[in-house]
N, C-alpha and C positions, 0 to 999 in steps of 0.2 A: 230544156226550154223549147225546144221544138218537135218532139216528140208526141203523134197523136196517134195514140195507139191502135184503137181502132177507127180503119175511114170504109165510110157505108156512101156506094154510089146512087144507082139504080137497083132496087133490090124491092120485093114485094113481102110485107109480113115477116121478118128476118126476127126468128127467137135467140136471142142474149143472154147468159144469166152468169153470175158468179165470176163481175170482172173486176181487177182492182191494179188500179196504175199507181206509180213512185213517181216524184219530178218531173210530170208530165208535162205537156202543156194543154192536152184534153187527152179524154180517157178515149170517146168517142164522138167523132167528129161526122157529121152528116153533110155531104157535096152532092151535085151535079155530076153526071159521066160525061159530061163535054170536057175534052182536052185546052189547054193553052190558045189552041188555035178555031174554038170555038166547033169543033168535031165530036159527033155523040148527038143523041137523042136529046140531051139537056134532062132527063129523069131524075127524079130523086129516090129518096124510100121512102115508103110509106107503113102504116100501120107496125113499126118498129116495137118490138116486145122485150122489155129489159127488167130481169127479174131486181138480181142484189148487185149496187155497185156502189165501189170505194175507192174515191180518188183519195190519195194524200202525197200531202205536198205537190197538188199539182195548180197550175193555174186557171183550169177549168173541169169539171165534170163533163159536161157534154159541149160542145160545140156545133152550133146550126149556120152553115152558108148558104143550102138553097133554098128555097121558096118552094111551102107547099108540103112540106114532110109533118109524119105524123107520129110519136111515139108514144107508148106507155111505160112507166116506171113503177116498180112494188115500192124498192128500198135505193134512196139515193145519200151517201153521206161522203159528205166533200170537207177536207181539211187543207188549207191553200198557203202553209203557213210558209216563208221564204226559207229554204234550204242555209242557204249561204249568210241567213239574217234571220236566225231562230228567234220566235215569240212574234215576230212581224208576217203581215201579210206578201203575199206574192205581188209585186208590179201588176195593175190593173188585172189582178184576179178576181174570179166569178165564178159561181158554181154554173150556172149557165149562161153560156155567151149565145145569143144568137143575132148574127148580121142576116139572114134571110128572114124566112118568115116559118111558122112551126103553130099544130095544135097538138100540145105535150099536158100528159096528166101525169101527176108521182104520188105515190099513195103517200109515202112517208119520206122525210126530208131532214137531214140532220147535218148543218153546215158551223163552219168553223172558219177564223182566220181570211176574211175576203177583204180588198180593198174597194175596187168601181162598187160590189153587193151583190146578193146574193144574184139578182139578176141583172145579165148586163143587154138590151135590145138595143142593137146601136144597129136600126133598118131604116135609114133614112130612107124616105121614095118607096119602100118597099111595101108589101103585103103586112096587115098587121099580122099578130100572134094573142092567140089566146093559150093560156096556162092555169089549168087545174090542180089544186092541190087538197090533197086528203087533211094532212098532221104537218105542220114542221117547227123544230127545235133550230130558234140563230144563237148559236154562242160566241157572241165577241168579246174576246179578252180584252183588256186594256190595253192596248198595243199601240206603238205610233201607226199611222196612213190606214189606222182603222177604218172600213166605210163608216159612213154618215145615213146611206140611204137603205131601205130594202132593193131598191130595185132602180136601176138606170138607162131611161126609156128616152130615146133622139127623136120619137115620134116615127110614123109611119102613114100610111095613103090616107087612113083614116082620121075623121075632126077629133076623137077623142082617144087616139093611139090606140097602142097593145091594151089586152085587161089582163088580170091575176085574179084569180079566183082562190080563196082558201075555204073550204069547209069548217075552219075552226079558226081562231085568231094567232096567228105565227106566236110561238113562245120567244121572247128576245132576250136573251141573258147575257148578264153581266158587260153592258154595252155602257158605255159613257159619253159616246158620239151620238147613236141615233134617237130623232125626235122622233117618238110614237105619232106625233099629229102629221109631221112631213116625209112620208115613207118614200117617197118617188124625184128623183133627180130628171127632171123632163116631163113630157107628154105622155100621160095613159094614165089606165087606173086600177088600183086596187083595193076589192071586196071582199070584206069576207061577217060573217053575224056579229051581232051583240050577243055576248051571253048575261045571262041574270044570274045572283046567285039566292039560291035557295037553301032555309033552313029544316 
């Protein structure tokens, strides 16, 4: 439960690839180098490069606490399912939490088992966050403390929150909680195209 496997301070361009945490509580968690007592530059990392990652069983894929980091993702697949309470999600699990602020793209996304959703922005007062994504697959099983939402946004500096951007329209399977029209728990938004279908 408290296990963050990897933590990225101050780092510039940092290439990642081929990680994958058990019963985590993030795989990779993104800080500030300032200590307890406010010592350090206050930096973060930027332009973060993260090839293939696989969390399972854990309560978070990536975790964002400072303000102003920047990463990129190929392949991100988060399975958050409760160790101790198989078929149930993790206690206020998210494939991404972020309490700071972050511009994150993931090319491809393949999440499982979340309670709060797949995303959790809980940056009161803080910097908004934009997030890009390529493709992503939500499979929610039927499970008790299912989420309800894609995405769980407290709002941020700005009048119309964080935004989510998807390239293509999230695939949502086998969910019997979430309303397609109500994807957001809070302040922000998310867009992604109409598609047509074609004979």
């Amino acid at each position: 439960n408290n296990l963050d496997l990897l933590r990225l301070y101050r780092s510039d361009t940092p290439f990642i690839d081929k990680v994958f945490s058990i019963s985590a509580h993030s795989a990779i968690l993104v800080d500030t180098d300032q200590d307890l007592y406010g010592q350090g530059s206050g930096g973060t990392s930027s332009k973060i490069h993260v090839g293939d990652l696989s969390c399972d069983m854990s309560a978070h894929c990536i975790w964002i606490k400072s303000d102003g980091s920047s990463m990129t993702i190929s392949t991100l697949d988060h399975q958050g399912e409760d160790v101790a309470n198989r078929g149930n999600p993790r206690h206020s699990s998210s494939a991404i939490l972020i309490t700071g602020s972050s511009d994150l793209q993931i090319s491809n996304m393949y999440v499982q088992n979340v309670q709060v959703g797949v995303f959790d922005i809980s940056a009161k007062g803080r910097q908004c966050s934009n997030i890009y994504i390529g493709s992503a697959i939500i499979d929610l099983p039927s499970a008790r403390n299912e989420s309800k939402y894609l995405a769980r946004m407290n709002g941020c500096n700005e009048k119309n929150g964080s935004k989510i951007y998807f390239s293509l329209p999230p695939l949502i399977k086998r969910s019997s909680t979430m309303d397609a029209n109500k994807m957001i728990d809070g302040v922000g938004e998310i867009l992604y195209p109409q598609l047509e279908m074609h004979n």
